[in-house]
C-alpha positions as CSV (number, residue, x, y, z in Angstrom):
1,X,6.3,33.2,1.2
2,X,6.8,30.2,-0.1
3,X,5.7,28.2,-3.6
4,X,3.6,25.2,-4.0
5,X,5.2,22.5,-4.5
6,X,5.1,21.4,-8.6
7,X,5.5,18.4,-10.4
8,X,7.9,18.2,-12.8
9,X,7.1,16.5,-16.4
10,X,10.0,13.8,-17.4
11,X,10.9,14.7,-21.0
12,X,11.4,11.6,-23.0
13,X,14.6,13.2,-24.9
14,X,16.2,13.9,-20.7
15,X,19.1,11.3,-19.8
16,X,17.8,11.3,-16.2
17,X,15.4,8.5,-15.5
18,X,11.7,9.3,-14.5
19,X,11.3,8.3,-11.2
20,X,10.2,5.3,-10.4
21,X,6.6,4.6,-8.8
22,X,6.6,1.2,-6.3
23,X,4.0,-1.6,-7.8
24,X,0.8,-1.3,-6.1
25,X,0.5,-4.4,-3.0
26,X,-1.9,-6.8,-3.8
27,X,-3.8,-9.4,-1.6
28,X,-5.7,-12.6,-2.2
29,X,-8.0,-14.0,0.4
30,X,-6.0,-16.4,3.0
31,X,-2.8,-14.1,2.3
32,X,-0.6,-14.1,5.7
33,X,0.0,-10.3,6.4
34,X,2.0,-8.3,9.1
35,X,1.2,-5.2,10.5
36,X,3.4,-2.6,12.3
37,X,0.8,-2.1,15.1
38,X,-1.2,-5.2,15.2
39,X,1.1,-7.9,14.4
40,X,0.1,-10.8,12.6
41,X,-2.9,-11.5,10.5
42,X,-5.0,-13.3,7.6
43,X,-6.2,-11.1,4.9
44,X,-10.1,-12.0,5.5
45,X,-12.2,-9.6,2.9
46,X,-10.9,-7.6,-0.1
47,X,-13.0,-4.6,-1.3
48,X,-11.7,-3.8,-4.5
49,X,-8.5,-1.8,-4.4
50,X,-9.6,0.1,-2.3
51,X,-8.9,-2.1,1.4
52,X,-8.8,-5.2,3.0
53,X,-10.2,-6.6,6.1
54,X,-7.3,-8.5,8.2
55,X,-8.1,-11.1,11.4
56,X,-5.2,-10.5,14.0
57,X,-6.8,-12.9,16.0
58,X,-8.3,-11.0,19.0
59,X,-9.5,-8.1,16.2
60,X,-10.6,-7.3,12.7
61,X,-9.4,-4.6,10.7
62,X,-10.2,-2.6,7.6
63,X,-6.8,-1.0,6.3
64,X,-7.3,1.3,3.2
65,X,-4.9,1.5,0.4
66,X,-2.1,2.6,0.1
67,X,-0.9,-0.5,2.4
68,X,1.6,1.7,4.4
69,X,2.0,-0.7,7.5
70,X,0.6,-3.8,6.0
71,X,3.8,-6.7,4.4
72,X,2.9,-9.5,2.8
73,X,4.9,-12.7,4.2
């Protein structure tokens, strides 16, 4: 059997560095993106946080955060 996986708390006093959490992506409107699967694009719509809507051209595309695929250039 095996235990759930548990977050461990970072005690200020430790001299082991929290780890570190990766800035959330941002986008502005016009922003030239890549994708893994879709190639280039234009960042077209922003909803929020929460996703964006990208042209590649032939298609339109609403990727959700977290922007796994999705590099700014």
């Amino acid at each position: 059997m095996t235990k759930p996986a548990v977050t461990r708390r970072h005690l200020p006093s430790s001299p082991f560095k929290p780890p570190v959490t990766p800035p959330l992506k941002q986008f502005a409107m016009g922003d030239r993106v890549t994708h893994d699967e879709h190639g280039l694009g234009r960042v077209i719509g922003i909803e929020d946080e929460t996703a964006v809507l990208v042209d590649f051209g032939s298609l339109q595309v609403r990727i959700a955060s977290p922007y796994g695929k999705l590099t700014k250039l």
